[in-house]
Each structure stands twice: as structure tokens, then as C-alpha cells.
LONU-7961 format. One record per residue (C-alpha): residue number from 1; x, y, z; residue in three letters. Coordinates in steps of 0.1 Angstrom, whole numbers, plus 5000, padded with zeros to 4 digits. Example, Ala and Ser with C-alpha at 12.3 -4.5 7.8 and 13.67 -1.06 7.14 Angstrom:
BEGIN
{atom 1; {5123; 4955; 5078}; ALA}
{atom 2; {5137; 4989; 5071}; SER}
***
This chain:
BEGIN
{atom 1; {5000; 5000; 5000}; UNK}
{atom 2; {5033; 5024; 4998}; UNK}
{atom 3; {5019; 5037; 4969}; UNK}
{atom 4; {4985; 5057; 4982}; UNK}
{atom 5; {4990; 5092; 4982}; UNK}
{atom 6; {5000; 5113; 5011}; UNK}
{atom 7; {4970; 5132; 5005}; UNK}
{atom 8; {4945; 5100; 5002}; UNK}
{atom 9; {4967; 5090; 5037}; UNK}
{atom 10; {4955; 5123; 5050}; UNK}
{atom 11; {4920; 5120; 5036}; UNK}
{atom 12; {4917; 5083; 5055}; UNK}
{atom 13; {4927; 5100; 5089}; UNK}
{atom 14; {4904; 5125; 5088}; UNK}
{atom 15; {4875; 5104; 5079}; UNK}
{atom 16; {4883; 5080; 5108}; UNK}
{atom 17; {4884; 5107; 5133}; UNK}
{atom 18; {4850; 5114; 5121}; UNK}
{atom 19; {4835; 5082; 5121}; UNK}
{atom 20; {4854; 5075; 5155}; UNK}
{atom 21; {4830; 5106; 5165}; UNK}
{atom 22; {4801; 5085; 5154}; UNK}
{atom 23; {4805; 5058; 5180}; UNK}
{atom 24; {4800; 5018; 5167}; UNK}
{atom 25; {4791; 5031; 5136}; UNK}
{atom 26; {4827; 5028; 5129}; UNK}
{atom 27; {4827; 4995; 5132}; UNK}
{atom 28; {4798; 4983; 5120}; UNK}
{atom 29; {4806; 5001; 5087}; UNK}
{atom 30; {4841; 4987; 5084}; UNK}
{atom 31; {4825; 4951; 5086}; UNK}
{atom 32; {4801; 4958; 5059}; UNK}
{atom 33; {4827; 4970; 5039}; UNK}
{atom 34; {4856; 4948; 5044}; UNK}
{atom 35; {4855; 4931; 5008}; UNK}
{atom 36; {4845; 4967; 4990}; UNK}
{atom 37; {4878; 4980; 5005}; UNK}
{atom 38; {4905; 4954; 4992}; UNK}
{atom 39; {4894; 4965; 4956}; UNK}
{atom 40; {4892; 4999; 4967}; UNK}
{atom 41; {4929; 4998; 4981}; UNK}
{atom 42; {4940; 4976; 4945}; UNK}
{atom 43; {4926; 5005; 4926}; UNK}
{atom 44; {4942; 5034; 4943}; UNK}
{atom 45; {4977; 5015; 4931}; UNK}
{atom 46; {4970; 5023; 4897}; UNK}
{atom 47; {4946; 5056; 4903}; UNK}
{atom 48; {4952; 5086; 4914}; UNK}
{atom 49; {4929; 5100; 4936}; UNK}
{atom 50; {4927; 5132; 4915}; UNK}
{atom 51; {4918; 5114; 4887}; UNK}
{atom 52; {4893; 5093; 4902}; UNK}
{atom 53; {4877; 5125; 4908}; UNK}
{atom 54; {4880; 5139; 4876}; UNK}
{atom 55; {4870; 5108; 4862}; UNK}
{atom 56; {4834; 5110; 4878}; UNK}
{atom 57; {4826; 5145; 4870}; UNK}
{atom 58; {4827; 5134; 4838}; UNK}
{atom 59; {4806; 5112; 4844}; UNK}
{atom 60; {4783; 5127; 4855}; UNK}
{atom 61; {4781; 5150; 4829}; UNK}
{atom 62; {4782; 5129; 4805}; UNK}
{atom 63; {4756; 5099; 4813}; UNK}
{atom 64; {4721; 5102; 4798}; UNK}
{atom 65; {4710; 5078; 4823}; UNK}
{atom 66; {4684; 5092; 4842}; UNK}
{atom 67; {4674; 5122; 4822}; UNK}
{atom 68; {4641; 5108; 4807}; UNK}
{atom 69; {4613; 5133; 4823}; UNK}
{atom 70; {4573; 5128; 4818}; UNK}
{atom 71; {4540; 5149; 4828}; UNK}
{atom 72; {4546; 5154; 4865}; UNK}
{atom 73; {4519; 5153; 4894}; UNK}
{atom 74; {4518; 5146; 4929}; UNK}
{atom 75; {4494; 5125; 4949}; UNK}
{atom 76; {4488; 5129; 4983}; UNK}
{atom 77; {4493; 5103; 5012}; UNK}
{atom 78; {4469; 5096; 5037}; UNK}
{atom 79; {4496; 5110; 5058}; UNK}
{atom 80; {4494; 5143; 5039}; UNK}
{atom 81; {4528; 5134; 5021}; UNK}
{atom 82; {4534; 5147; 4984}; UNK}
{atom 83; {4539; 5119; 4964}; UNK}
{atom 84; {4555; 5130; 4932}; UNK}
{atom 85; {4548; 5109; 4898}; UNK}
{atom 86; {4554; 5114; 4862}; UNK}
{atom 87; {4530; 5100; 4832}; UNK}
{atom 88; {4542; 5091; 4799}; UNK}
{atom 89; {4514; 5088; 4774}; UNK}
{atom 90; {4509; 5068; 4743}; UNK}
{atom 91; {4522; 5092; 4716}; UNK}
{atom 92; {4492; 5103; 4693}; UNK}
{atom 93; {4480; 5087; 4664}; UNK}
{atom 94; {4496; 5055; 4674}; UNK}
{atom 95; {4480; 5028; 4661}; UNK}
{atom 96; {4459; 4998; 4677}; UNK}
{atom 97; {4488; 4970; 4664}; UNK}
{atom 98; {4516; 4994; 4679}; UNK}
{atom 99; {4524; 5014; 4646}; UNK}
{atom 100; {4539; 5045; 4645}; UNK}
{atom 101; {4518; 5075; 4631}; UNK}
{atom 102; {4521; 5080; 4599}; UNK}
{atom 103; {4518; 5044; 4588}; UNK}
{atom 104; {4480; 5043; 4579}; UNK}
{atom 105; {4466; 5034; 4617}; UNK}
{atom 106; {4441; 5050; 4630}; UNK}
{atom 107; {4446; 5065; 4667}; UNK}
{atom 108; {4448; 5043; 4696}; UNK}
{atom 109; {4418; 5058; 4714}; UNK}
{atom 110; {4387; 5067; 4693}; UNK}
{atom 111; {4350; 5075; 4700}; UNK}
{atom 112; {4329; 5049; 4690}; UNK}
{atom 113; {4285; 5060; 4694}; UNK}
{atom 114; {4297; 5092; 4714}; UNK}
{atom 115; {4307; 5074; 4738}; UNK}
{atom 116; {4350; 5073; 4754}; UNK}
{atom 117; {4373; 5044; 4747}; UNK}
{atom 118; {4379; 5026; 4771}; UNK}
{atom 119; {4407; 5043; 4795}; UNK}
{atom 120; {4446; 5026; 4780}; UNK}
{atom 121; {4465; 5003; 4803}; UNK}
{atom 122; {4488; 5021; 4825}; UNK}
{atom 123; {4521; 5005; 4837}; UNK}
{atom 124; {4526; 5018; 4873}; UNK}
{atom 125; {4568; 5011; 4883}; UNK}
{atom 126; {4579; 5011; 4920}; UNK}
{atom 127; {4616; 5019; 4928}; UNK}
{atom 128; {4636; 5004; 4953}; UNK}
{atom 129; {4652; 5014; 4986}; UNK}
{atom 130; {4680; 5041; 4983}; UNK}
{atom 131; {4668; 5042; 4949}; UNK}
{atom 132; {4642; 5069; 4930}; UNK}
{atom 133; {4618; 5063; 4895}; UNK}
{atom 134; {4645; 5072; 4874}; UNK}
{atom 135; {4662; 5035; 4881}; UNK}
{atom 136; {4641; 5026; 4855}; UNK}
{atom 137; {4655; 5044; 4828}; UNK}
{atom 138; {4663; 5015; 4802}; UNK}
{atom 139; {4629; 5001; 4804}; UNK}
{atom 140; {4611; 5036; 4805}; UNK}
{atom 141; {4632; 5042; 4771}; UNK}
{atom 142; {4620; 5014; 4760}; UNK}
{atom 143; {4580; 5016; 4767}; UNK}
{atom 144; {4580; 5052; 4757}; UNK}
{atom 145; {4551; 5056; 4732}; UNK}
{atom 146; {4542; 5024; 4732}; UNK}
{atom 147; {4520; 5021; 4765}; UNK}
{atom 148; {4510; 5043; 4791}; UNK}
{atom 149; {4534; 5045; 4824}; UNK}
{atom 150; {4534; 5059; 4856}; UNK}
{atom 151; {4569; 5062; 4876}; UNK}
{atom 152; {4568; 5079; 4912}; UNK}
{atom 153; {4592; 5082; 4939}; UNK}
{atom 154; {4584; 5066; 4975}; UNK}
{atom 155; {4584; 5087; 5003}; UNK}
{atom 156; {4615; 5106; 5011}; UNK}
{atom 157; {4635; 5095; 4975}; UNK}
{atom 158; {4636; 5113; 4946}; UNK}
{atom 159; {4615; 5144; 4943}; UNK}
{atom 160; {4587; 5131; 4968}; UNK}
{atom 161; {4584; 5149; 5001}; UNK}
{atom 162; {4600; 5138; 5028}; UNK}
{atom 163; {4578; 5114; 5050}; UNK}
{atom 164; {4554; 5138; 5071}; UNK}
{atom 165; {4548; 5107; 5096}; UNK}
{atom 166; {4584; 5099; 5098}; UNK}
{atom 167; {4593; 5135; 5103}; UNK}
{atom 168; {4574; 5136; 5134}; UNK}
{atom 169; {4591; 5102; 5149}; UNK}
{atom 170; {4562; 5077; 5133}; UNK}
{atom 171; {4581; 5042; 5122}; UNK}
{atom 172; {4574; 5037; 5084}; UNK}
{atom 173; {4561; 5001; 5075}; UNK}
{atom 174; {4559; 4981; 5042}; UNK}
{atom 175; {4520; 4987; 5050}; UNK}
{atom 176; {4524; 5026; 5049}; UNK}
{atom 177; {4542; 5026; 5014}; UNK}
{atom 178; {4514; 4999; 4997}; UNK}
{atom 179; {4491; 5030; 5011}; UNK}
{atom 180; {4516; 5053; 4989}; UNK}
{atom 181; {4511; 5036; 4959}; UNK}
{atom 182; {4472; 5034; 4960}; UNK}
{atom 183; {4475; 5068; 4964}; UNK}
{atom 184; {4496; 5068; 4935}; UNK}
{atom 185; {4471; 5050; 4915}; UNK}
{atom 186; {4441; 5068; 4926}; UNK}
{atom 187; {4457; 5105; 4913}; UNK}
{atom 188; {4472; 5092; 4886}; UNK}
{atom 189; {4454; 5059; 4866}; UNK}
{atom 190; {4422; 5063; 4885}; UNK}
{atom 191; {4406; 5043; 4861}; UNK}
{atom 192; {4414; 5012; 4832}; UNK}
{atom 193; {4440; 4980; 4836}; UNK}
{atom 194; {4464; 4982; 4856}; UNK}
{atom 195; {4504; 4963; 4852}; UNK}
{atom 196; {4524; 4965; 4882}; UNK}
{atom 197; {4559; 4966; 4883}; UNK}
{atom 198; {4584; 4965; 4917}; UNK}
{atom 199; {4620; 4965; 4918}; UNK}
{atom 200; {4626; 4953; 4955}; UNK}
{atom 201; {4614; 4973; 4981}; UNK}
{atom 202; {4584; 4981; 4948}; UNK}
{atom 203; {4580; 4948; 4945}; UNK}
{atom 204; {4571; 4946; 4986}; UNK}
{atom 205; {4552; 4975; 4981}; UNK}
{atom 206; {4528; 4959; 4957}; UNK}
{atom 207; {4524; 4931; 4982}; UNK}
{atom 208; {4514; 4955; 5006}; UNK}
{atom 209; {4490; 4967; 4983}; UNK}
{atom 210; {4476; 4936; 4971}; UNK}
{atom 211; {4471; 4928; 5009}; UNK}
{atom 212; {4450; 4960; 5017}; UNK}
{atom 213; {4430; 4967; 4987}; UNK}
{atom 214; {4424; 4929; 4972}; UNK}
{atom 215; {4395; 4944; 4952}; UNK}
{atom 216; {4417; 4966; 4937}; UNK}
{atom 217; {4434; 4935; 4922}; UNK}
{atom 218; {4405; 4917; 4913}; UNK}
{atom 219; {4391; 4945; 4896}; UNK}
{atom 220; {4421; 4962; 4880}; UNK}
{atom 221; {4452; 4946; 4876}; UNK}
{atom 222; {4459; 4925; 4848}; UNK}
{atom 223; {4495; 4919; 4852}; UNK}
{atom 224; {4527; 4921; 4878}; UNK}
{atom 225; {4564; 4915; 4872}; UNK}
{atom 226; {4587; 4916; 4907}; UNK}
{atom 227; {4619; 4921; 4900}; UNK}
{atom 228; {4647; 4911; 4926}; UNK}
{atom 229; {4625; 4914; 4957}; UNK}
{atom 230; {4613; 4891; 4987}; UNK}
{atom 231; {4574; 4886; 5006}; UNK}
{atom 232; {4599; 4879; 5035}; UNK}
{atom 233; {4627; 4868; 5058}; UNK}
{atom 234; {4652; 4893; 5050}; UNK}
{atom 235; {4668; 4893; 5086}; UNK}
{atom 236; {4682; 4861; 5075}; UNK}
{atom 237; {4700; 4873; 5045}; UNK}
{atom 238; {4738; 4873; 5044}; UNK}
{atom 239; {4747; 4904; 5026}; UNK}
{atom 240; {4774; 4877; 5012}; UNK}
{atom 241; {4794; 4883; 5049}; UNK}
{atom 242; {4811; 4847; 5070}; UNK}
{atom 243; {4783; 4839; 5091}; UNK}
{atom 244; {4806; 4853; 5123}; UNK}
{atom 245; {4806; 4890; 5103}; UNK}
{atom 246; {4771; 4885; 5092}; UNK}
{atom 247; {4758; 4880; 5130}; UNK}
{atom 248; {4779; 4907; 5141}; UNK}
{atom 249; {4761; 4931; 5116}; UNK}
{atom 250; {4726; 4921; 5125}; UNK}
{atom 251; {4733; 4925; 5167}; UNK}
{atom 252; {4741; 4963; 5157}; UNK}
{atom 253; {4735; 4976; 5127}; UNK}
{atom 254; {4699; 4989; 5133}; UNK}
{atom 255; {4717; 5007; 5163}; UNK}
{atom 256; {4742; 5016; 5140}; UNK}
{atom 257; {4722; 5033; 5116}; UNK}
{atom 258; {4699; 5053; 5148}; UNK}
{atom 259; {4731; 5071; 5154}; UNK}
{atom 260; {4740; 5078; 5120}; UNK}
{atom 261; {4703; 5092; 5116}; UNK}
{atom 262; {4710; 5115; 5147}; UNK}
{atom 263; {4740; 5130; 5134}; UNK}
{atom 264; {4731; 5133; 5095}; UNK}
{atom 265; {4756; 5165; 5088}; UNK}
{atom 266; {4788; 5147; 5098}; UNK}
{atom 267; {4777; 5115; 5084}; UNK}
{atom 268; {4770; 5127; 5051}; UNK}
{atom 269; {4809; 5147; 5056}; UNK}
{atom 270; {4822; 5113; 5060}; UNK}
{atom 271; {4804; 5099; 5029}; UNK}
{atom 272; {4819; 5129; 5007}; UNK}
{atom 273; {4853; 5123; 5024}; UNK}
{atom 274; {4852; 5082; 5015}; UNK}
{atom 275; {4835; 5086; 4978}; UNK}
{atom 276; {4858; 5062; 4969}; UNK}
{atom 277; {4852; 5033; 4996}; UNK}
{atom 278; {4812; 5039; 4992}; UNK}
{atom 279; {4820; 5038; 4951}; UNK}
{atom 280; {4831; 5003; 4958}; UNK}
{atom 281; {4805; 4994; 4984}; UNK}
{atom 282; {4778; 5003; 4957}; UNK}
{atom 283; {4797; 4983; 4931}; UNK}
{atom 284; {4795; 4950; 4951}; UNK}
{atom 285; {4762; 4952; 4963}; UNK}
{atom 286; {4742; 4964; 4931}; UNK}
{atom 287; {4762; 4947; 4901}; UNK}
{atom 288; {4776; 4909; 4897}; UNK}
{atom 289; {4795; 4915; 4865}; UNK}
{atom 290; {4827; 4931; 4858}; UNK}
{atom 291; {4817; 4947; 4823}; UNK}
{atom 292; {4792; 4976; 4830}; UNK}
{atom 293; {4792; 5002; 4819}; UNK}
{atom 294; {4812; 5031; 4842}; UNK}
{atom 295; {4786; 5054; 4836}; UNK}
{atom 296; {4756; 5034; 4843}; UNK}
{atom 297; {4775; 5026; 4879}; UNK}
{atom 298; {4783; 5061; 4885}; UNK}
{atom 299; {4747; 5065; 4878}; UNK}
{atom 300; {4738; 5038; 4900}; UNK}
{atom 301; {4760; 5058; 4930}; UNK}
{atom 302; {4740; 5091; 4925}; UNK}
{atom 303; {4713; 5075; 4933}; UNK}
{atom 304; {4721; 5057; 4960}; UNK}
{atom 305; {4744; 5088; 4970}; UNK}
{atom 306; {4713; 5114; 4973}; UNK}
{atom 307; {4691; 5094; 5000}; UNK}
{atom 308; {4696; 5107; 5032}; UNK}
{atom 309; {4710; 5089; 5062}; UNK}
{atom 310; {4685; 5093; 5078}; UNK}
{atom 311; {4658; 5081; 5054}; UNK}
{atom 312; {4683; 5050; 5048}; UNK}
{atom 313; {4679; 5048; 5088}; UNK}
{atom 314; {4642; 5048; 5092}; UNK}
{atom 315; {4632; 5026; 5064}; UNK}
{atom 316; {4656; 5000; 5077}; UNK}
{atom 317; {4637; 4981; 5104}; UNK}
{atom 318; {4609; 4981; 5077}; UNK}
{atom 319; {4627; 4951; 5060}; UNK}
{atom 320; {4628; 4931; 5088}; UNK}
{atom 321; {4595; 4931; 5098}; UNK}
{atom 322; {4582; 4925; 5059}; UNK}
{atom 323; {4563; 4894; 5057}; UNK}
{atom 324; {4538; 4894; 5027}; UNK}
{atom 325; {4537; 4858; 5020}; UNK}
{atom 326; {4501; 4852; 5029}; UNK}
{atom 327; {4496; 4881; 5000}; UNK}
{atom 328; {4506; 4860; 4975}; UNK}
{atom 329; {4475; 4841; 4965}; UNK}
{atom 330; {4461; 4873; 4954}; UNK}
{atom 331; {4485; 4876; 4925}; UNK}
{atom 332; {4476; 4836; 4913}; UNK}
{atom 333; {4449; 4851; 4885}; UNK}
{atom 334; {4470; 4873; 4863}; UNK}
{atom 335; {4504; 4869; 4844}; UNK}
{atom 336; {4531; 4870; 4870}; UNK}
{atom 337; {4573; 4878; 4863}; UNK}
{atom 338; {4594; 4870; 4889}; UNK}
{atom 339; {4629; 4876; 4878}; UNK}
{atom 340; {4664; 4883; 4902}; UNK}
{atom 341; {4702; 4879; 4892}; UNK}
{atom 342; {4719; 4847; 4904}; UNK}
{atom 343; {4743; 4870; 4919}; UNK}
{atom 344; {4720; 4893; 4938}; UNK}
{atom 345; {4736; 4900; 4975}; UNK}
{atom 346; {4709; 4921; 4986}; UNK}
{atom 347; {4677; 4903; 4980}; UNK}
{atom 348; {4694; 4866; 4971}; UNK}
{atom 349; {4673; 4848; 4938}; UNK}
{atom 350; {4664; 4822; 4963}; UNK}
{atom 351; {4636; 4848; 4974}; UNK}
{atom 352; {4622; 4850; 4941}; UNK}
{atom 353; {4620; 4811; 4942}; UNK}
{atom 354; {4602; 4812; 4971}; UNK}
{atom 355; {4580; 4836; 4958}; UNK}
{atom 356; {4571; 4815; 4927}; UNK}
{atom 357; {4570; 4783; 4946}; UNK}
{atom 358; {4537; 4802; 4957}; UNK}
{atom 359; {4530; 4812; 4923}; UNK}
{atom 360; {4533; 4781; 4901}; UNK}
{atom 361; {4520; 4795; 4867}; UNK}
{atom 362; {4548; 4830; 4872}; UNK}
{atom 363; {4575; 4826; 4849}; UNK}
{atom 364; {4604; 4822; 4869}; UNK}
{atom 365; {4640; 4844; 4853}; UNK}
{atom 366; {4671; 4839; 4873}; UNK}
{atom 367; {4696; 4864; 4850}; UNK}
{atom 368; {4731; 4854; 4854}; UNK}
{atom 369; {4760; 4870; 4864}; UNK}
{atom 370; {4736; 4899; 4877}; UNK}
{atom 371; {4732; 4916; 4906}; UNK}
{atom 372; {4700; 4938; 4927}; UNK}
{atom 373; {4703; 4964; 4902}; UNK}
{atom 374; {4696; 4937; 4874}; UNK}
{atom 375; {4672; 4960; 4857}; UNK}
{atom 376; {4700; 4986; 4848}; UNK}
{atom 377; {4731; 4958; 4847}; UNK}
{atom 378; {4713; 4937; 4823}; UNK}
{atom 379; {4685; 4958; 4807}; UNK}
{atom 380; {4681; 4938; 4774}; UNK}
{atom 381; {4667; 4912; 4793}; UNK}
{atom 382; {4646; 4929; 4817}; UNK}
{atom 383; {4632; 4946; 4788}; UNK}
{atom 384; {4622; 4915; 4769}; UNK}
{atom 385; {4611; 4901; 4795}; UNK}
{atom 386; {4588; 4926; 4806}; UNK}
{atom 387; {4574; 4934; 4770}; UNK}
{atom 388; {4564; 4895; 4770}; UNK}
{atom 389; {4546; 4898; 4801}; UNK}
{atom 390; {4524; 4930; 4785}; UNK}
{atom 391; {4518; 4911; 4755}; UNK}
{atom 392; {4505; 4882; 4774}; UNK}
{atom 393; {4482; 4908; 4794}; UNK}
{atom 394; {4471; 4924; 4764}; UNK}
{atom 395; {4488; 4954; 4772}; UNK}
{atom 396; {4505; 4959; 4739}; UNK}
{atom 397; {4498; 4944; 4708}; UNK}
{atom 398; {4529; 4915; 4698}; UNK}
{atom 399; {4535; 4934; 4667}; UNK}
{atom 400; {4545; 4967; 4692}; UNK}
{atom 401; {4585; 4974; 4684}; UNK}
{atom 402; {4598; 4975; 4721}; UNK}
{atom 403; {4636; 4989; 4713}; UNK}
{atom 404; {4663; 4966; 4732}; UNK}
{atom 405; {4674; 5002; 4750}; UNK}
{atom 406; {4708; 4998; 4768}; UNK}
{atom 407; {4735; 4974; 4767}; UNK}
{atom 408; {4751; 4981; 4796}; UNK}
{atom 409; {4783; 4960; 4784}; UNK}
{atom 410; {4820; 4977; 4776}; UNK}
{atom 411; {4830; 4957; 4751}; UNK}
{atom 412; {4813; 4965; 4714}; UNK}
{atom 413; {4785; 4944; 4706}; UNK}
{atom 414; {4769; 4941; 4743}; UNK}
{atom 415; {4768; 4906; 4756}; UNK}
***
């Protein structure tokens, strides 16, 4: 290690005198990150840390990713929480088989005897923890045009407002954010077919949603794809630790992360002051190949980056609690994806298995050599997948071009 910088040296002490300062967070945080921090160290051989720098200014000023923007809106919690969402509409004068306009089709929605077509499908997507809507930025490139979305931020990400119940000391539930998304639903698809989608924390979300408002699904929804999520036992999950480290993390980390909640300011000093240990951190738990793209991880820490510690705080003892296994059954009457990469650290594929063992007609999609952040790792697949499941729905017609938006890969010609 004799060739770190003097400065990086310097950089290192200061942050430990400020984590010191933060109690056991300390160490709780240097067990979760022991195997981020050997590649960490490796790369700062090669890297300067100027350069390093340098390197992801440019990448963020560079990467598209996340940029798509719809019609905005904002629903209102039953907590009195702004909720904000966007809508992407069908593009006018596309036609009923999924052609463009100008190729002879009529418009999608007509009036037939006076009356209103009836009201599009709408595909509503839930984002994950530490996460915002735009996570979904391959398959919203993809479905733009073609069918009618809605993407929306939980409570305290993205540009929703920060909990108004948590603010005032109430613990937020899995329950609370399946509220959210009705909500959601109610302001912005009030009425026609419903497809829900759920990366993770979504995808528990719309369990919670299902388990509150079954008539909603009976009546409504016509399709649901969860991508690398769980209906429960996440306290047991290994984070890929040694059972001793594992253990360790589970006796304190909730504690950990209460302190770190109560003193946000220096916390989020010492996450600016180790970009490059939390860039690795990121890496290992979001990604289980080595060729994606640098921007689409950089993209990946930005989000992750711009939750608060204090929202990552009080949304973590949601996780353990979540059991929505008995909310299953209500999903057994419409076209189901499950799909998780074999590689996923977070929410292991051995969650989705569970969750189609109690949905045997789901089509079951274990990606390899992908990670929890499958969705943006390996996006040609995630989008095919997902077109399928609205053409089995009825959602779009088969003949709909859904573009194959976003190889992720380095190498030309994607994998």
C-alpha cells in the first residue's frame, strides 16, 4: 500500500476521526465494507485519487441515464405526504397494432357511438430502497410511446416529500408505502388495467398493496412482474458476509444506523470524504459482473448517494418486519414475472423462488451474472422480459416494436 498518496493517507485519517465521533458506527461500517475496501485499496495502486475525481465529474456530465422526464403530478398520502409521479402517454395517432403514426393506423383511442374508449392500460413502476423512478430508465426508454406508464418516487426519494409521519418520529412500514402507491394509482390511473411493476422494496410494496386493497386486484390489475425482491425473511440474508461477520452486523447495525440518523451533517461529511470506499461498496452490492458500463455505475452511485442517512435509517427496520407471503395468492389470476440475478447479495434469487414456489404458473427468470440492480446491469433482458409479460396481458399488441434500449456491456456488441 506504499503507493497511496500522502493526500489519500491524510483523507483516510480524517474520515476515521469522524467516524470515530460517530460511536459503533465505525465499526459496523468497516464490517460491511471489508471486501468493497480490498478492491478499493487495489485500485488506488493504479489511480490517482485526482483522477478518480475527475473521472466522475465526467461522468456525470456525460451519462444520459436518468434524464428521461414525463408529465409530472403529485398524489397525496393519507399522511398528507406529496407523492410525486410522472406520466408518459401513448404518443398520438399511434395505432391499435403498435404502429407508428404515419403508417396508415388510426389513433389508439377513438370514439365509438359518442361514447369514450375505454381508458389505456397504464404501467405503474415502484423503485427500490436508496433508489428513485428514474432506476428505470432502460425500460422507460424502451415503453416510451408504446403504452401508458406511471413512475413515482416513494416517500423521502427522489422528488417526493420527505415522509410527514416519519418526520414527526412515526416508524414507516411496508404497509404505509402499499398506502403510497394506491394513492399513486388513485391520482394518477384512476381508472382502466392496471400492470404492476416492483423493483425490490416496489415489488414489497405491491404486496402490501395487494394485501389491503384485494378488490383493487381483482378488479384492475391485469399483470405484475417483481423484480429482485422478497414477501419475506430478510433478517436472514447474508449480505454475502462469513456467518461470524454477518451476526455481528445484524446485533448492531439497526443501532448503528439510529446514530447515524442523529447525526446526518457529519455523516454525510464522511460519505463525501470516502467517495471512493462507498463507490466500491455500491459496486459490490448492486452489480455481479465486471463489464458495465462506468457510467451506468456512477449512475447507479448518485442515486444511492442522494438518500439521506437518515431516510436510509428509518426505512431499515421496515425490512425486517416485511412478511407478505400470505399476499401472495392474490397475485395467482394474472400473468406474474418473477425475475432476480443469480448473483443478487441484497435480496438473494432464492427469494424469488420462494415467491414462485407460491405462484406456480409465474414465469420464473434467474439472470446470470447479475446483481440487485439487474434492471439497469442487464436491461436487454429485463426489457424483453417485461414486453412479453404485457403482451400476454394484452397490454400491447405482439406486433408493438419494444427497442432493446441499453446494453450496459464495455466491450462493442453488448453481451
Amino acid at each position: 500500500m506504499s503507493e497511496i498518496s500522502a493526500g489519500d493517507a491524510m483523507a483516510t485519517a480524517a474520515s476515521t476521526v469522524g467516524w470515530r465521533r460517530a460511536g459503533v458506527a465505525g465499526a459496523a461500517i468497516g464490517v460491511i465494507a471489508a471486501g468493497a475496501a480490498a478492491g478499493v485499496a487495489v485500485e488506488r495502486l493504479t489511480v490517482g485519487r485526482g483522477m478518480r475525481k475527475r473521472a466522475r465529474l465526467a461522468l456525470d456530465a456525460t451519462g444520459p441515464y436518468g434524464s428521461l422526464r414525463g408529465m409530472p403530478g403529485r398524489a397525496t398520502a393519507d399522511d398528507g405526504t406529496e407523492l410525486y409521479y410522472e406520466i408518459d402517454e401513448v404518443e398520438p395517432g399511434t395505432g391499435t397494432d403498435g404502429t407508428p403514426p404515419g403508417n396508415g393506423a388510426g389513433p389508439r383511442r377513438r370514439r365509438l357511438f359518442g361514447r369514450k374508449a375505454p381508458a389505456p392500460v397504464t404501467v405503474v413502476f415502484s423503485h427500490g430502497y436508496c433508489l428513485s423512478q428514474d432506476s428505470w430508465h432502460f425500460q422507460r426508454a424502451a415503453l416510451r410511446g408504446i403504452v401508458r406508464t406511471v413512475h413515482w418516487d416513494q416517500r423521502s426519494h427522489g422528488r417526493s416529500e420527505r415522509g410527514r409521519a416519519q418526520a414527526q418520529g412515526v416508524h414507516v412500514g411496508i404497509d404505509q408505502l402499499g398506502r403510497d402507491l394506491k394513492a399513486v394509482i388513485d391520482a394518477a390511473a384512476p381508472e382502466g388495467p392496471l400492470v404492476l411493476v416492483g423493483h425490490s422494496m416496489g415489488g414489497m410494496t405491491m404486496m402490501a398493496l395487494a394485501d389491503q386493497y384485494p378488490a383493487l386486484m381483482r378488479d384492475r390489475v391485469v399483470a405484475v412482474a417483481f423484480v429482485g425482491t422478497s414477501s419475506g425473511k430478510l433478517g436472514e440474508v447474508s449480505f454475502g458476509l462469513p456467518v461470524a461477520g454477518v451476526n455481528a452486523v445484524r446485533r448492531v447495525l439497526p443501532g448503528v444506523l439510529r446514530a447515524l440518523g442523529s447525526q446526518a451533517e457529519l455523516v454525510e461529511r464522511g460519505r463525501r470524504a470516502t467517495a471512493d470506499l462507498f463507490a466500491g461498496l455500491i459496486k459490490r452490492y448492486s452489480f455481479g459482473s465486471r463489464d458495465v458500463d462506468p457510467a451506468v455505475e456512477r449512475f447507479a452511485e448518485r442515486l444511492i448517494e442522494s438518500t439521506p442517512i437518515d431516510v436510509v435509517a428509518e426505512f431499515y427496520p421496515a425490512f425486517t418486519e416485511h412478511d407478505k407471503s400470505a399476499a401472495l395468492p392474490l397475485f395467482l389470476d394474472v400473468p406474474v414475472l418473477i425475475l432476480a440475478g443469480d448473483k443478487d447479495l441484497v435480496t438473494p434469487s432464492s427469494h424469488s423462488e420462494a415467491i414462485a414456489d407460491r405462484l406456480p404458473d409465474a414465469e420464473l427468470v434467474i439472470v446470470p451474472d447479475a446483481g440487485h440492480l439487474v434492471m439497469l446491469e442487464h436491461p436487454e433482458t429485463v426489457t424483453d422480459r417485461l414486453a412479453d409479460l404485457l403482451v400476454r396481458a394484452g397490454a400491447v399488441p405482439e406486433s408493438s416494436n419494444v427497442g432493446g434500449h441499453g446494453s450496459t456491456a464495455q466491450q462493442p456488441g453488448g453481451r
